[in-house]
N, C-alpha and C positions, 0 to 999 in steps of 0.2 A: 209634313211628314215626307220622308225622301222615299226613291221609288226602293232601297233595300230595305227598310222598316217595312214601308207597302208588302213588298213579296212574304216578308218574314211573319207577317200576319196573317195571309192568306195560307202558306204554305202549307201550314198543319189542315186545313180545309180539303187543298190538291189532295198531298198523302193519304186523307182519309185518318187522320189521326185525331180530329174535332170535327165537328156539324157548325153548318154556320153560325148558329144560333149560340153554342158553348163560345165560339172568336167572341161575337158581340158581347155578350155577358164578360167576358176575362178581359176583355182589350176597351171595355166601353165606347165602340164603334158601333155605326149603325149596319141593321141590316141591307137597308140601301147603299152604303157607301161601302159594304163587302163584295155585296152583289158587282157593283160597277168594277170595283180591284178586281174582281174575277172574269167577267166579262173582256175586262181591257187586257189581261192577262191571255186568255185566250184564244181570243182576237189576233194576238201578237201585237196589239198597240202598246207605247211606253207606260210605264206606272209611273214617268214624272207629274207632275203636277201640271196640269192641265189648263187652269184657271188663266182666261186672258184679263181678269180686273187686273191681277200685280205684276203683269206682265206689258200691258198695254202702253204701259207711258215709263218714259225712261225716270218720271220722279217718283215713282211706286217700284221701280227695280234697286234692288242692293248692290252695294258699292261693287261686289261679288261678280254679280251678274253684268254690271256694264263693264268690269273688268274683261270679262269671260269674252263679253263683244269687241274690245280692242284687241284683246290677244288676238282673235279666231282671225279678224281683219288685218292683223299683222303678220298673221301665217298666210294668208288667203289675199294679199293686197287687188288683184284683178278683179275680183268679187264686187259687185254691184250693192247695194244698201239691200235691195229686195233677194237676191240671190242669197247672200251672206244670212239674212234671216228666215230664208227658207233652208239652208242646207244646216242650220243651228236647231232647226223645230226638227227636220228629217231623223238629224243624226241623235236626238233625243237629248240636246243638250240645254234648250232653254225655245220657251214658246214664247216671239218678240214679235213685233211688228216689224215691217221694212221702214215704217215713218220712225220708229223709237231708237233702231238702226241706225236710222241720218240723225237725229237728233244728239244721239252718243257722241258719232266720231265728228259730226260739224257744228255744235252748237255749245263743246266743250265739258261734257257730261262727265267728265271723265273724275274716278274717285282719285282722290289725293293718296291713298294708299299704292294706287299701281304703277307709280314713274319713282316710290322708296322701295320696290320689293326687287331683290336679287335671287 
């Protein structure tokens, strides 16, 4: 679920326009996993996806995502492996490793879609 579906769930909750309890029944979400949207929400942390299993290794990231890595390193060319994937997790754009980082731009990870797209 991407972090606009996230907020748009939550949202009627913020307003006071639903109880958490009415979200989970209508959206079949858990109450756990509302609670956290709102917590993280509040917090001011991102409501991207959090999760370091699909993120951890550059063979569980989508062609998307390690796309997203050569761009950012082709804007950013000075950027260190470790720098580049912490200012990627800061700026709320993808939670990666520095090793999955090198792994992209030096081991050839690169999706066959992002040297056709204009």
């Amino acid at each position: 679920m991407d972090p606009i579906t996230r907020y748009e769930l939550i949202r009627p909750i913020l307003t006071g326009e639903k109880t958490v309890e009415q979200v989970e029944t209508e959206a079949s979400v858990s109450l756990r996993t509302l609670y956290r949207y709102l917590r993280r929400f509040r917090e001011g942390e991102s409501l991207a996806d959090q999760s370091h299993a699909a993120s951890s290794h550059p063979k569980w990231l989508t062609d998307e995502d390690k796309a997203t890595v050569i761009r950012y390193k082709l804007e950013n060319p000075s950027l260190s492996h470790r720098r580049l994937a912490q200012q990627l997790k800061e700026q709320g754009i993808l939670e990666i490793s520095y090793r999955s980082v090198a792994n992209i731009l030096t081991e050839g990870h690169f999706p066959e879609h992002f040297f056709f797209r204009h």
